[in-house]
N, C-alpha and C positions, 0 to 999 in steps of 0.2 A: 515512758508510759506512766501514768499516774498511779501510786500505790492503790490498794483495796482497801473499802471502807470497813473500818471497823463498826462494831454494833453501836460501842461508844461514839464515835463520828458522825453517825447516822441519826443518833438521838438529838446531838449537839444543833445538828444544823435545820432541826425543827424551831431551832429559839430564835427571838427576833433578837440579834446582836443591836383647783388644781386648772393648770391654764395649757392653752393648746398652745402647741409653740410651730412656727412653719422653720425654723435657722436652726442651724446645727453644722458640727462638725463630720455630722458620720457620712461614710463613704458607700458607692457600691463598685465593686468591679465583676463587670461583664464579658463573658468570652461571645464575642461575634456572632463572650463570659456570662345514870342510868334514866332514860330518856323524860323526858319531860316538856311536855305542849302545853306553851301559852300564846292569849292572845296574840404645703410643703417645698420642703425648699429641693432643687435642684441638685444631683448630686454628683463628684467625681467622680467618672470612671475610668480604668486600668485594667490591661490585659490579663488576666489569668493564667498563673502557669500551674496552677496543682492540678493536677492527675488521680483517677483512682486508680488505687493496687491491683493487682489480682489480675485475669483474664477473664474479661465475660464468658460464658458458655453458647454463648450466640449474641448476633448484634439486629435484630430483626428491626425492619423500617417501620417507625413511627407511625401512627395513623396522624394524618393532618388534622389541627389545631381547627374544632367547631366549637358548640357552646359548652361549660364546664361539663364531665361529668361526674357523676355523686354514686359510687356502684362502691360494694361491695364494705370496707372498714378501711376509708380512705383518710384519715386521720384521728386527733385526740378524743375521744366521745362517741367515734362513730359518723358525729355529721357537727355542721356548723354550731348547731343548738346544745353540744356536745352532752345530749340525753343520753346518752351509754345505751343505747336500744337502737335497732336493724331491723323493721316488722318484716322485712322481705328474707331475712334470713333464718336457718336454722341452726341447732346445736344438737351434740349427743347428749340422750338422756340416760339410758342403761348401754350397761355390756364394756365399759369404756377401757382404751387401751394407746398407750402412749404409743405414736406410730413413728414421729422422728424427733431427732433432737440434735439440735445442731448448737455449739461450742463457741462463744469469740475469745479472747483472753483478759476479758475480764468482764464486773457488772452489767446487767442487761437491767437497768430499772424505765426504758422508754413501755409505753405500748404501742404493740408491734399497728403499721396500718398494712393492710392486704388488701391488694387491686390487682387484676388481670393474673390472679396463680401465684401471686411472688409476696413474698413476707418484708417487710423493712422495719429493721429495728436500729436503733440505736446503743451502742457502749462503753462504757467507762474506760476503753480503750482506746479511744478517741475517732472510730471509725465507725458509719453508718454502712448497714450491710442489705442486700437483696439477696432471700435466700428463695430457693424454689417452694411453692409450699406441698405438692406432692409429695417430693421426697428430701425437702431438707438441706439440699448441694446450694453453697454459694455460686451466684452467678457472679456476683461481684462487691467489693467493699471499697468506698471513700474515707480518707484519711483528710476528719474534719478538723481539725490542728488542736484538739481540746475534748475532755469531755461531753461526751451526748448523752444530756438527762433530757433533751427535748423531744417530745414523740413525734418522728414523720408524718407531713402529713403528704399527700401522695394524688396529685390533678393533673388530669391531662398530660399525661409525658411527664411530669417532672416530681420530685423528690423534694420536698423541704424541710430544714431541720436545722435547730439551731447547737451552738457549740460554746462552751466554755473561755475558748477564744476570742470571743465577743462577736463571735460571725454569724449571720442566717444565713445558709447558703441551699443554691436553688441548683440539681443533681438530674441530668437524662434518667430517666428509668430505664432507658435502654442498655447503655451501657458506663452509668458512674460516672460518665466526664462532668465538670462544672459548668456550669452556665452562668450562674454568675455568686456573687457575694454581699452580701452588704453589712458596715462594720455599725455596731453601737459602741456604748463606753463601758462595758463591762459584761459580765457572762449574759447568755441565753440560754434561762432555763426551759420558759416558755413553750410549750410546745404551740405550732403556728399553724394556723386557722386561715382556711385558703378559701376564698367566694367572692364570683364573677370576676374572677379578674385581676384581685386583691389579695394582699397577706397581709395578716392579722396576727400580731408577737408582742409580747414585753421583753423587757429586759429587765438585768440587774440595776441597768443606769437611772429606776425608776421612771422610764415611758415606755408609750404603746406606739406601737410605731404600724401606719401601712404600708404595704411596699406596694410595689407593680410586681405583679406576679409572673411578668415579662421577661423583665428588666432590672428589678429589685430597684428602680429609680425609688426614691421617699416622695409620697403623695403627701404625708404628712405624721405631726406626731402630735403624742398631747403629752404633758407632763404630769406624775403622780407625785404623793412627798414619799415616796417608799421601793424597796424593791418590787419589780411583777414578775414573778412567776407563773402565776396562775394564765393557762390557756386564754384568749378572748373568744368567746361566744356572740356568735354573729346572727340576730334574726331580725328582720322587719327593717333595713337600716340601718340598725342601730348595735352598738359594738358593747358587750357587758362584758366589765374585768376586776379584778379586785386589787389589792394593794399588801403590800407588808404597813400601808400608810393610817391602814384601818378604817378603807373606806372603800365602797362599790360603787363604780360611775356606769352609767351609761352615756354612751359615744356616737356622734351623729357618724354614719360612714362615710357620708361625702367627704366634709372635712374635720372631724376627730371634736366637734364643737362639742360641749359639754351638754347635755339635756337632764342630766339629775343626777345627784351625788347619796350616797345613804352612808352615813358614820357610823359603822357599826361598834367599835370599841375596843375591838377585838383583829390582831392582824388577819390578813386573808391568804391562806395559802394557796388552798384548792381553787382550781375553776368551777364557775358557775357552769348552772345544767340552767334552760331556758326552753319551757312547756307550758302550753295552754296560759299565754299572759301571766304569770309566774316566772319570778328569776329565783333559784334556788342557789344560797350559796352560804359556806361553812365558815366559821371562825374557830378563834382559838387563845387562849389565853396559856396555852403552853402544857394546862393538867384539864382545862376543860372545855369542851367544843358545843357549838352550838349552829343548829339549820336556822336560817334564814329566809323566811319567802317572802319576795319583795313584788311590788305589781312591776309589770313593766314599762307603763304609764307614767307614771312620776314617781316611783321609788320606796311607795308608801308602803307597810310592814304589812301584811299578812295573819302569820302565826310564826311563831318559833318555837325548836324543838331541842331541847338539852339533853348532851348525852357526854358518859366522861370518856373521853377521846384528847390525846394531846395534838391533834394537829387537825381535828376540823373531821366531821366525819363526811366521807364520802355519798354521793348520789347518782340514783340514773332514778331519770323518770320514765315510766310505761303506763301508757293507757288507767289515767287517774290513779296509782297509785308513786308514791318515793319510796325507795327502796334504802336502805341507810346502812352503810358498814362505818366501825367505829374501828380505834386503834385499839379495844380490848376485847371483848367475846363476844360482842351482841351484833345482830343484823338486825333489822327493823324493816317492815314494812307499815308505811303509814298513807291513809288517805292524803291525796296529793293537797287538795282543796281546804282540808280542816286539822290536819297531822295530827288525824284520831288513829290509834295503833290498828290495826291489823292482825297480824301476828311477829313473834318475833323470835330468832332461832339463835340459839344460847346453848353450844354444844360443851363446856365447859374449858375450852383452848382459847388461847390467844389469837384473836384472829386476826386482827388491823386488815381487814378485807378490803378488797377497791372491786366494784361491782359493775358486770354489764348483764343484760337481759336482752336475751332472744328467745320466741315464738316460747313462752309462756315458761321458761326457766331461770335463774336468778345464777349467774355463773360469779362466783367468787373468789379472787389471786388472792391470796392471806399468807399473813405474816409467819405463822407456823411451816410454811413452806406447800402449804395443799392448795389444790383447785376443789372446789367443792359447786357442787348443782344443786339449786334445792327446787321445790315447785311453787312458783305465783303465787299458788293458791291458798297456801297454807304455809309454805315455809319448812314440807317435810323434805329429809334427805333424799337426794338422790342418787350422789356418788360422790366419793372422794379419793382424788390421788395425790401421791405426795410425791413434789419433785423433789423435796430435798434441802430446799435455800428459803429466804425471806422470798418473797413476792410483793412488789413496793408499785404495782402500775394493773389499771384493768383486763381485761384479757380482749383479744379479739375473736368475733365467733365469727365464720363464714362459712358459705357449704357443709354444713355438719361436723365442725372441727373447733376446737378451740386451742390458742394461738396465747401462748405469755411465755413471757422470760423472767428469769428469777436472778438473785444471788450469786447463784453458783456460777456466768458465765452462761446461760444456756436459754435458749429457746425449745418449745415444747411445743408439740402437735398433740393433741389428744383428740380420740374419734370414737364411734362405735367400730366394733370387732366385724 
């Protein structure tokens, strides 16, 4: 099992130490497998013999395979566009009370996705887990042969998530078995972005890679100069991703063809959020971060917004406005259209927030270890609980519950009482 990251480790690996390609080596195997606003080739396949651990708690018959569907916080963002916002969902506002919390043995830095009642997260233990989300009981864990820094994403029956290993691997929700694998050249940190059909990942090995969401056959890939971490944001066609290479492409989906490049200057860790023809996406020079709004037309600049943040400050777009956590005290809310401020909530802590919003609340996983609510509207408090550890990933809101893992090894349910 890989040791626990220190606080020092964790800073470290914030520093940074293009032509489509259809050939490659990689395989799949399938089983039967403070702010500031200015202006594909064909691939091997091989039996599968991994197993998941544990026993299900039930093995219930799949519903048959129709058109995708998009319910509930079934991957990184929320949805393809990875807006961090759910208009159909709610959160608790008052009264709030941690109702379960469930353990792996070690870091929990994925965000959890939730579909049909059941939580999937990913940990530093090298296993992806499905836990109930009523009361918390594992149904079951997969032993992904590496760390899982990638957030499940979770369509139609199946489970996807990438691993340390160099593997994306495609998981029954039923009950954990594999379905299939498919290898790149180096880690996946990516969390993988699944529509019509398709899956959408970077890798370490510097490309993005589709799969068949099927099969995990490679439809295709494009190559970057850099590592990709950052999730792919999937709208209109077209695939938006960023680079450790210092650059933001968008990507035709049929075949990964390049339609526009923007050099930002700056490496890109975070995923782009893509709203109302706007690509939103964060850079970073290591002590200072900056928003980007790009059209999604040809790539052309926007406005940008400076804030000091060492790793790019985070975003969810809601109904015209960008929401902003940074790595140090500030949230921001700014006009999405002209990143004229709003309000901005400075409670005097450390926050390094990662932000989602539902139905007019602003829910923030922060570095100090608390979940905090605040209101849309103004940015006043709502509540704060502290689990205790860093919190490094957004939270997920469903049926009036919010859903994060932290530091310590744990996943949290908070609700109204």
């Amino acid at each position: 099992m890989p040791g626990r990251p220190t606080r020092r480790e964790y800073l470290l690996s914030l520093g940074v130490t293009g032509v489509a390609g259809l050939a490659g080596c990689n395989t799949t195997e399938t089983e039967t497998e403070p702010g500031t606003a200015t202006g594909a080739t064909p691939s091997r396949s091989e039996t599968a013999t991994e197993e998941p651990t544990g026993t299900p708690d039930s093995e219930p018959e799949p519903d048959p395979p129709t058109e995708q569907s998009i319910s509930g916080w079934p991957m990184f963002g929320a949805n393809p566009a990875h807006t961090r916002t759910a208009p159909e969902e709610t959160g608790p506002t008052e009264n709030v009370t941690t109702r379960w919390q469930f353990r792996a043995d070690n870091v929990i830095r994925t965000s959890p996705a939730v579909v049909d009642n059941t939580v999937y997260v990913g940990s530093y233990d090298e296993n992806v887990y499905a836990i109930d989300a009523a009361d918390g009981d594992q149904q079951w864990r997969f032993d992904a042969g590496g760390v899982v820094r990638s957030s499940p994403a979770v369509v139609d029956g199946t489970v996807y998530a990438g691993s340390s290993d160099q593997h994306v691997y495609a998981v029954d929700t039923a009950d954990g078995s594999q379905q299939w694998r498919f290898e790149t050249d180096d880690s996946v940190v990516s969390s993988p972005t699944v529509l019509d059909g398709t899956v959408y990942v970077g890798s370490d090995d510097g490309y993005v890679y589709a799969l068949d969401a099927a099969d995990g056959s490679q439809q295709w890939r494009f190559e970057t100069g850099g590592r990709v971490q950052a999730s792919p944001a999937v709208v209109d066609d077209t695939v938006y991703v960023g680079s450790y290479d210092e650059s933001v492409y968008a990507l035709d989906t049929a075949d990964g063809a390049e339609q526009w490049r923007f050099e930002t200057g700056r490496f890109v860790y975070s995923s782009a959020t893509v709203a109302d023809g706007i690509v939103y996406v964060s850079t970073t020079n290591g002590t200072e971060g900056t928003l980007l709004a790009l059209s999604t037309t040809d790539g052309t600049e926007q406005w940008r917004f400076l804030a000091k943040t060492n790793r790019g400050p985070t975003v969810a777009v809601a109904d015209g406005t960008a929401y902003l956590g940074t790595t140090h005290n500030d949230i921001f809310a700014l006009d999405a259209a002209t990143a004229v401020e709003q309000w901005r909530y400075r409670p005097g802590d450390w926050l390094e927030a990662e932000l989602t919003v539902v139905d007019g609340t602003v829910y923030a996983g922060c570095g100090d270890g608390t979940v905090r609510a605040l209101d849309t509207a103004d940015g006043s408090e709502q509540w704060v609980v502290d689990t205790g550890n860093l919190i490094r990933s957004p939270p997920a809101v469903v049926d009036g519950t919010v859903y994060v893992g932290n530091y310590d090894d744990t996943v949290y349910a908070i609700s109204e009482e």
